[in-house]
N, C-alpha and C positions, 0 to 999 in steps of 0.2 A: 123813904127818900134816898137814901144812901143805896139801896137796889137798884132805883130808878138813875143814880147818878153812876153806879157802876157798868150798867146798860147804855146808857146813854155815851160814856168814854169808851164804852168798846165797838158800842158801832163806828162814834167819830173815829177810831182809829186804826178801824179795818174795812173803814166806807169802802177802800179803791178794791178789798179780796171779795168775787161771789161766794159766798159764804154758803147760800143756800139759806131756810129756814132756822128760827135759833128756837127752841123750844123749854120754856123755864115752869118748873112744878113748884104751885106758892101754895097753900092751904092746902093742899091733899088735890088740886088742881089744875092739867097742865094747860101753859097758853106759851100763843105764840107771836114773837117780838116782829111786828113790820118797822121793815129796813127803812123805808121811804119817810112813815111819820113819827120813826123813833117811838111807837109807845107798843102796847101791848093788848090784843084782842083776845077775848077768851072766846075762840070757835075751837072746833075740833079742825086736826089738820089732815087736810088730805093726802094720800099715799103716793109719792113718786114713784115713779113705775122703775124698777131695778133693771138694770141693766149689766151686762158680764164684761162687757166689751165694750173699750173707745168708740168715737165715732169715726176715728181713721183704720178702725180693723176691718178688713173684708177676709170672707172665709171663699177659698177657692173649691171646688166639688173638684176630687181625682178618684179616675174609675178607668179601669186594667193600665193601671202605671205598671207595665211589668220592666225587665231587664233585656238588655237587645239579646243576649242568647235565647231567652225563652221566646221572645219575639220570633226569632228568626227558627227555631222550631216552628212556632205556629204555621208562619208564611212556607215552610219546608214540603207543608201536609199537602200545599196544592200546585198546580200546574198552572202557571199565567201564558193565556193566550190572547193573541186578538182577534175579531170578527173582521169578517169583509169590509164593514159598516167602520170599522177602527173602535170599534167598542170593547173596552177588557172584560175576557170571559176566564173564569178557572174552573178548572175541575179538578177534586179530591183525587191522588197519588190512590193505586193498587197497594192492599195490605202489605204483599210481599214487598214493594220496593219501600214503606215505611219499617220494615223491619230490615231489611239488609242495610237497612240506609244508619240503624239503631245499632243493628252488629260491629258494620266497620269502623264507629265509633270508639266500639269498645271492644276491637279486636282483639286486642292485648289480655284480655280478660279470659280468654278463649282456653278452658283445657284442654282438649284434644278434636283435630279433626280425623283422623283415623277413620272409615267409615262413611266418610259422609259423602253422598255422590260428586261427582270432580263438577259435573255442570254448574249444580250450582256455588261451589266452591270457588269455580271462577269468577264469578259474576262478583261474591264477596271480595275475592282478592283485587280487581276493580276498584271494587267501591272501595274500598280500602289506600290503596293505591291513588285515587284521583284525591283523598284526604290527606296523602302525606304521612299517614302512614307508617311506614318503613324506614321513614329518613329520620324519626325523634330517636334519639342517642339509646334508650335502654329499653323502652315499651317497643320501639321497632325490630330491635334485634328478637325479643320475644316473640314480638307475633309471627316475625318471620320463619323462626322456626318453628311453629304450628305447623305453616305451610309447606313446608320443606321436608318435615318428618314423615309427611301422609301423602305426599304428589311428587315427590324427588325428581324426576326429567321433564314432567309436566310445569314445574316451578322454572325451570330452565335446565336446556339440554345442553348448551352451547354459550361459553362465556369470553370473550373479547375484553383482556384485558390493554393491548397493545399499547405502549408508552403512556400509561395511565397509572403511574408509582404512586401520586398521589391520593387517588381512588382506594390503591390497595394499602394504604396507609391510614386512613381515617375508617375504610369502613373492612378491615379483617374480618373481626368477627364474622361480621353479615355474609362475607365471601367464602367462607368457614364452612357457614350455615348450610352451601348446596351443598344436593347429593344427588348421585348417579347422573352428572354431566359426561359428554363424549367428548365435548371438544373444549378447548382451554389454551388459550390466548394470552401469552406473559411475556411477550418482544417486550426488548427494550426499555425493560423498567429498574436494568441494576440491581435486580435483589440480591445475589448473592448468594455464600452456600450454607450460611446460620439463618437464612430468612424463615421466619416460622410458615410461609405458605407454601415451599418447599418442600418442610417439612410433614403438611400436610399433607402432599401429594402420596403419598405412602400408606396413606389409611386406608380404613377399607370402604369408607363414604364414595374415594374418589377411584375405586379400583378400573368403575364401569370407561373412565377415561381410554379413548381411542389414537385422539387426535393431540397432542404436547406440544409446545413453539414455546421455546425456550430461546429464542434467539435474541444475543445482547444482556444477557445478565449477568457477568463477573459469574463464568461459572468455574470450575476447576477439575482436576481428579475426584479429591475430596468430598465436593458437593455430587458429581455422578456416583461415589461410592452409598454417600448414605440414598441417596434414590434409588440407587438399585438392592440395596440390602436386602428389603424384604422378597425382592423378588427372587434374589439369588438361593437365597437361606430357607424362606419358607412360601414359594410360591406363592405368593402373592403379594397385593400392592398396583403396581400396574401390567399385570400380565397381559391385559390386552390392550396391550399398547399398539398401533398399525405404524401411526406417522410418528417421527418425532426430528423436533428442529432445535439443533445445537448451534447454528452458526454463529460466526462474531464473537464467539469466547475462545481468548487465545492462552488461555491458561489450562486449557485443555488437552492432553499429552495423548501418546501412545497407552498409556497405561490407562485413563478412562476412558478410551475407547474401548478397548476388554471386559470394562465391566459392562457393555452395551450389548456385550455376546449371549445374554442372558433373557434377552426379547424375543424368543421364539416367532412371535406371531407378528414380528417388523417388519411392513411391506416399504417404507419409503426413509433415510434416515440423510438428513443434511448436515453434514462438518464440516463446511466451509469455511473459511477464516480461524481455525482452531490451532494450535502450537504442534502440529503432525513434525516429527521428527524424518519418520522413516516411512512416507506416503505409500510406496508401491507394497511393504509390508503389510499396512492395514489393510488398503484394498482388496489384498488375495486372501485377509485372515476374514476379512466380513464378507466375502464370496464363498470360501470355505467352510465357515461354519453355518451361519443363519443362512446363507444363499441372495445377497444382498451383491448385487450388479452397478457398478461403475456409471453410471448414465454421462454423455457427451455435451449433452445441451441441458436446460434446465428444465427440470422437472412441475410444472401446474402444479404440486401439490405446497409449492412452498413460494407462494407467489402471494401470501397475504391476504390475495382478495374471496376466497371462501368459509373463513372466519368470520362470523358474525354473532352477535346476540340476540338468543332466540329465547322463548318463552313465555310466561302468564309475567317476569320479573324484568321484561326487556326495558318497558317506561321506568322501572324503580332505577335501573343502575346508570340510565339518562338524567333520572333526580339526583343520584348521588354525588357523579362528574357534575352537573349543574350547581348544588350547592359548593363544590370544593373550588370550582373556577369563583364563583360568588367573593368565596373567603378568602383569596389570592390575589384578588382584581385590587389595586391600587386606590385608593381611596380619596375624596376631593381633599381633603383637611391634607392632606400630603401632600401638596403639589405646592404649596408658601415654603415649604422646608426646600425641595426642591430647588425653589426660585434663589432663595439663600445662599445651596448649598453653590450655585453657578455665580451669583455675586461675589463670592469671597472668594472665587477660581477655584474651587475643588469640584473635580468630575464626577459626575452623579454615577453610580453602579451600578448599570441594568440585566440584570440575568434574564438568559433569553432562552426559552423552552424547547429545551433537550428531542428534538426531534428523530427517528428512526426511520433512514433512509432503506429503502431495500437493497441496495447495491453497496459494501462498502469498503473502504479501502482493504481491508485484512481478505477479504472475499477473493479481490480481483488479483490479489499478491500472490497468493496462494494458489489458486485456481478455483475450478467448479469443482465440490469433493458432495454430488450428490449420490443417492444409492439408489436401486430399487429393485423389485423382484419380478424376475421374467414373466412367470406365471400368472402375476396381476394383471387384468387389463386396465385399469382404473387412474391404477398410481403412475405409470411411467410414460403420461400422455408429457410430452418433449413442451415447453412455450414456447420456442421459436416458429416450428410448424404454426402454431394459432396466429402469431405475427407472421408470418409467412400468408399465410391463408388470409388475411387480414388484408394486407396488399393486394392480395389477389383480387379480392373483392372489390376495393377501391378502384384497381386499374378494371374491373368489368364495370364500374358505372360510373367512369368516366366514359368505355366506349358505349355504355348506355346514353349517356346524357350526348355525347359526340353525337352517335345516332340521330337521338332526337332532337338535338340543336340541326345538321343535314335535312332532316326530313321538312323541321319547322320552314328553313331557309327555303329547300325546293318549293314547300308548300306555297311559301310566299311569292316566291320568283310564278310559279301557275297561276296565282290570284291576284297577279299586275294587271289593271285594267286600265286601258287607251281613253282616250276623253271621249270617244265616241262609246263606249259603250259607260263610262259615268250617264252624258246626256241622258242615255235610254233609260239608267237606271231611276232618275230623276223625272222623269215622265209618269213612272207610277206613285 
């Protein structure tokens, strides 16, 4: 009784919990307590079926959950096209362009190309290249020189730095990195005569240098001394120098002009706007010695516009001026400061980019102090003749177009036709 009264209070007081089955062992016997009529049946109980999980779990199936890099590998491997029909067609990527495509990746990784045919060298440098490449801060400068080591004029033969200080500021190294360029492009960018790219002009990387424009750098004595050093003392450095442009540096004396005497193979040299003391002196000393002629009018070779950048690296130094304008460009979140800075009446300060005129004032003060060597025929084609000839051409097709405006007019006046002959033609 006292079992039965204890069952009994624990149903009534757990009526409202589903408890599930309550099962009690009494003689060596177990039975099991129904909830409804409080008493106790002695059946065997049957097996609720186990379960691991709620009824609120659902199990989702994931099959190639992979990472959007390896993804975009995968989708790498083919070529999406469309049908006439507009139905998308791919087809699997040639082995070689999955492995060139795996190289330029991992350009940086590259020991040596030394040896390897330039064809397909190129084709990596490309791919390399439309990857960006050359522009990451340390793995670029490495691979670059890979490239540079084993294709030196092939890498680029011809580099156009021109009012680009900032280019040659962030990416030296990289700039460093050519070799055997001919032509070299540095108007106008203020370097100065401690500038370490100056300094490399002297090495033996950049001997193969032809063509120099140095016009508008703060240059001096001092800076032509150490440029000419090597060449003076141990033959070499830039001994085959042809053209070279000094204009627009007026710290430039008599005295570094002398050290210019040292250029044997100088067919073209501009010191225009430079600190000349004793002009008719120099003239007869750089006639004298090198054989370097006075020119009257201005010389094509220092007109700017046959500088350009040439090479397999011409798109990289397009990415590198691209990112530096990138990092300079004014930013939105700045323009509230701005708004501020004119609220409270203080003038906003805008520096405006230092541009390099062909023409300039020290130039025209001074005179034309162009040189060049009889015996060229190349270097001492005159630019006023081309402007000369330029007009010439103009005023022949205007009497071209006169002509033909005359002829159209007669034409017209011939093919006035009377109403009598409209009628007839109106009959057919």
């Amino acid at each position: 009784q006292s079992w039965s009264r204890g069952m009994s209070y624990c149903l009534h007081s757990e009526s409202h919990l589903d408890t599930g089955p309550i099962y009690v062992r009494e003689n060596g016997k177990l039975h099991v307590v129904n909830q409804g009529a409080g008493g106790v049946q002695n059946v065997t109980p049957k097996a609720r079926p186990f379960s691991l999980f709620s009824r609120s779990f659902s199990v989702e199936l994931c099959m190639n959950r992979e990472d959007d890099r390896a993804r975009r590998q995968r989708t790498d491997h083919f070529i999406f096209t469309y049908t006439k029909e507009g139905n998308l067609r791919y087809s699997a990527k040639s082995l070689f362009s999955l492995v060139l495509g795996y190289i330029s990746d991992n350009v940086d990784h590259i020991d040596s190309l030394i040896g390897f045919p330039e064809q397909i060298a190129e084709k990596l440098f490309s791919a390399a290249e439309a990857r960006q490449k050359f522009t990451e801060p340390v793995t670029g400068l490495r691979a670059l020189q890979k490239f540079t080591e084993a294709y030196g004029s092939l890498v680029l033969c011809s580099l156009c730095l021109r009012n680009r200080y900032l280019v040659i500021s962030e990416k030296l190294e990289e700039i460093k990195s050519f070799r055997e360029l001919t032509c070299l492009d540095l108007s106008c960018c203020k370097l100065g005569d401690e500038h370490e790219l100056l300094e490399h002009l002297t090495k033996e990387a950049l001997s193969s240098v032809k063509r120099l424009l140095l016009k508008d750098n703060s240059l001096s004595d001092a800076g032509l001394r150490r440029m000419t050093a090597p060449v003076r003392v141990l033959k070499k450095g830039l001994e085959n120098l042809l053209v070279l442009d000094l204009s627009c540096n007026p710290k430039i004396t008599d005295v570094g002009i002398g050290y210019l005497l040292s250029f044997k193979k100088l067919n073209c040299l501009d010191i225009s706007g430079t600190g000349l003391k004793d002009v008719d002196a120099v003239i007869k000393r750089l006639q004298t010695q090198i054989g370097l002629v006075h020119s009257k009018v201005p010389l094509k070779e220092f007109d700017h516009s046959n500088c350009k950048t040439e090479g397999w690296a011409e798109q990289t130094v397009l990415q590198w001026e691209q990112a530096v304008m990138e990092a300079t460009m004014p930013q939105d979140n700045l323009r509230s400061r701005v708004a501020a800075l004119h609220f409270y009446g203080k003038t906003h300060r805008t520096e405006e980019v230092v541009k390099c005129t062909l023409v300039e004032p020290e130039t025209t003060a001074s005179g034309n102090l162009q040189f060049y060597k009889e015996n060229v025929q190349n270097c001492h084609l005159p630019l006023k003749k081309e402007v000369a000839g330029s007009h010439e051409l103009k005023n022949n097709k205007k009497r071209a177009l006169a002509e033909q405006e005359t002829e159209r007019t007669s034409k017209q006046k011939h093919m006035c036709l009377t109403v009598e002959d409209w009628d007839l033609l109106n009959t057919y």
